[in-house]
N, C-alpha and C positions, 0 to 999 in steps of 0.2 A: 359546488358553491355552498354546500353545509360548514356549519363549524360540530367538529366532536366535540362528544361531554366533557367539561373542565375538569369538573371535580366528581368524586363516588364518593360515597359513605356508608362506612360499612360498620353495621349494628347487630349486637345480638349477648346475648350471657358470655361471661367470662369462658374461652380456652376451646368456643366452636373453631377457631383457626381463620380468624380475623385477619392478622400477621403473615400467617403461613399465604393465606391465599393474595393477599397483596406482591409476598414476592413470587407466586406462581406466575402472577401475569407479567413480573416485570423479566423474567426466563423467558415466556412464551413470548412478550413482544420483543427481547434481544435491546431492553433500554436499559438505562442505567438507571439505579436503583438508589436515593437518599431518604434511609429512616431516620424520622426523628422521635423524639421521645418529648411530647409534650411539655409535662413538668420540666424536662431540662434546662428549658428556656427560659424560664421564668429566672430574673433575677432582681434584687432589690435595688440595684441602682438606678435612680433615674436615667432612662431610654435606653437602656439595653439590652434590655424583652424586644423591643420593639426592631434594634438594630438585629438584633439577631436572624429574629423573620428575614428585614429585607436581605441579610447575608446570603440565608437559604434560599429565597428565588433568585437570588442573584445568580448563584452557581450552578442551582437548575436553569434558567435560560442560557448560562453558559455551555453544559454540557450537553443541550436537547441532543434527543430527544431522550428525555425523563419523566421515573416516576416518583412524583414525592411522597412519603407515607408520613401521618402526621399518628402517631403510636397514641391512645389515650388524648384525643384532640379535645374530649373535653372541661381538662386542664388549663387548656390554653386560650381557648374564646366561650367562656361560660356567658349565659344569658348577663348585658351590660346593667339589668338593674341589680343582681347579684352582685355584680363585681362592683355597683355603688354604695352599695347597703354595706358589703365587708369594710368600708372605709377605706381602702387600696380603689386607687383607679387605673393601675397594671394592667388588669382583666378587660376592662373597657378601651383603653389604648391598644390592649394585642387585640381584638376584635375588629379594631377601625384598618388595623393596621392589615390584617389576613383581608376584610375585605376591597381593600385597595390593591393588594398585590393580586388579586385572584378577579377581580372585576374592574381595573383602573385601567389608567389610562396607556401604561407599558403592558404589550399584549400579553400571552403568553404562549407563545409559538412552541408545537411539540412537547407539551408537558402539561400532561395529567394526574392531578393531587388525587391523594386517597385519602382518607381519615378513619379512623378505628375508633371505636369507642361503644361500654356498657352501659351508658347513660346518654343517651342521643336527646332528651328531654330537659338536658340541660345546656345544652348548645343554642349560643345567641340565634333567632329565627330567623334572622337577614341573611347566614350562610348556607339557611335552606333555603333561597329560592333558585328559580333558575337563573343557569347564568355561572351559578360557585359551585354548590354540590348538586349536580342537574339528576343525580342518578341516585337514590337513599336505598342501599339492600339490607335485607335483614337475613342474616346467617344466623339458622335455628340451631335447635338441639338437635342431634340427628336422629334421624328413624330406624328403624330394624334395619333396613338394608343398609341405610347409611355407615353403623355402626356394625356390622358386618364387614365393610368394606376395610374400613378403618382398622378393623382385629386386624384383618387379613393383612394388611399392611405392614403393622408393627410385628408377625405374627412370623413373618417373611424369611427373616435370616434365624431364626430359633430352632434348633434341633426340638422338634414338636413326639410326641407319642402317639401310635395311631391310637385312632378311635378317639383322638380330639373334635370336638362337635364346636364347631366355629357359630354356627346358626342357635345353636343352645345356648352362649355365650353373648349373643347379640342378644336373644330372648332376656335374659336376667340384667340386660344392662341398661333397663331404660329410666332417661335420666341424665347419662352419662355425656358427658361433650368430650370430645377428643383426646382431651389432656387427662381424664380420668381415665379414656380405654389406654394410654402409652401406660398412665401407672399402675393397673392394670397385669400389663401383660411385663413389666418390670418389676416389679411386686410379685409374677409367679414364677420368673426365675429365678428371683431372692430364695424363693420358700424350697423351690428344688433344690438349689447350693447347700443351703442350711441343714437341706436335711443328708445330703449326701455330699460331697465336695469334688466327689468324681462323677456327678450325675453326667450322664449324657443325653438326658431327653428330659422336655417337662410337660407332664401331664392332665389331664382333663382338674383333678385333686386340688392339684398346682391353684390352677384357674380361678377355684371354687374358694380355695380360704383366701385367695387374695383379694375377694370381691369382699370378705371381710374384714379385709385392712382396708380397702381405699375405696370411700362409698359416692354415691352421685354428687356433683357439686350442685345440682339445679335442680328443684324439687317442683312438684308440679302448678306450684302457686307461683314461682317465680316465670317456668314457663309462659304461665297464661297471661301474664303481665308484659311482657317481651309483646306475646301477640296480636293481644292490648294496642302496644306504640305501634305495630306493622300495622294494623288496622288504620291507626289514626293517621299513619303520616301517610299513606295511601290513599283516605278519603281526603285527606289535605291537601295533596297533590293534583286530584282529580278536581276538588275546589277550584283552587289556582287556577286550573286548564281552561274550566271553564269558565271562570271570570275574566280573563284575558281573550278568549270567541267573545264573550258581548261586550267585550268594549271594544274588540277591531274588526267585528263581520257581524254585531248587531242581533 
């Protein structure tokens, strides 16, 4: 007699695998899978941002059970007095309009939204409560082991040289979100080819100048900012919870 969570959102610095992990679960539930790309939507004729939206749940209730991934959502429903002050009222229309489809009066049977986005602080506050996005997670930078795991991954099909030290490699790469270790360990293949054309292994060296081409994208002021927002929309949340106990158990 529960209902699941409508909607997730999923926040955190650019390239932690925001994307990636949205289609992870739509594999692991065996649902079908529609990305959208926020900005795409947008368009300047009168109500056609808006038609659009309703296109997409349309074809989501058609196909249930589905996930819908909203890429950069907050492009699409930024805070409504933002989108009044710009002099467009686009932005306040697709707001009204996401939350109608997502909280209205047409259910939404077997279909669960996701949203991605590096700026969760600018998303109208009405599609955080419960009810739309019931679930806010914050996907960090990764930590030693995280970023270890991750070498290891891209690290996988690479004719490697021993006495490659993976765990040394995670040590010097803190900072790094996912998209930096891919470049990374693409970047030390580059340098092995370059230097040989016949290479057939690439080496710890390899590793080490590439960390000179392609440096962290997240430095540690922007981190603590990020943890910042995790902080707040957690105490926010917990707000909520309990202001909803004293009004219905007193």
């Amino acid at each position: 007699g529960n209902r699941p969570p409508r909607g997730i959102l999923l926040y955190g610095p650019p390239g932690t695998g925001k994307t990636m992990l949205a289609k992870a679960v739509a594999k692991e539930a065996e649902s079908n899978f529609i990305l959208v790309n926020g900005p795409s939507l947008l368009s300047k004729w009168v109500g056609e941002s808006e038609k659009a939206v309703r296109e997409i749940f349309r074809k989501a209730r058609q196909t249930s059970p589905t996930i819908l991934f909203f890429d950069e959502i907050d492009a699409l429903v930024p805070r409504r007095a933002e989108a009044s002050d710009s002099g467009s009222r686009v932005g306040e229309k697709m707001v009204n309009q996401m939350l109608t489809e997502m909280d209205g009066l047409e259910s939404l049977n077997d279909v669960v939204i996701i949203g991605a986005t590096n700026r969760p602080d600018r998303l109208d506050p009405a599609l955080l409560r419960q009810g739309r996005f019931d679930r806010i997670i914050f996907t960090p930078v990764p930590g030693i082991e995280g970023r270890k795991k991750i070498f290891e991954i891209y690290v996988e099909k690479m004719p490697l040289a021993n006495g490659l030290n993976i765990t040394e490699l995670a040590e010097k790469t803190e900072g790094y979100v996912g998209a930096d270790i891919e470049g990374v360990c693409r970047e030390a293949a580059m340098i092995a080819l370059r230097e040989n054309l016949q290479s057939k292994e690439v080496k710890m060296e390899h590793f080490v100048q590439a960390l000179d081409v392609v440096k962290a994208s997240v430095d540690k002021e922007v981190e603590e900012a990020y943890e910042k927002l995790a902080d707040y929309f957690s105490a926010a949340r917990a707000k909520e919870i309990k202001e909803v106990k004293a009004d219905y158990f007193g």
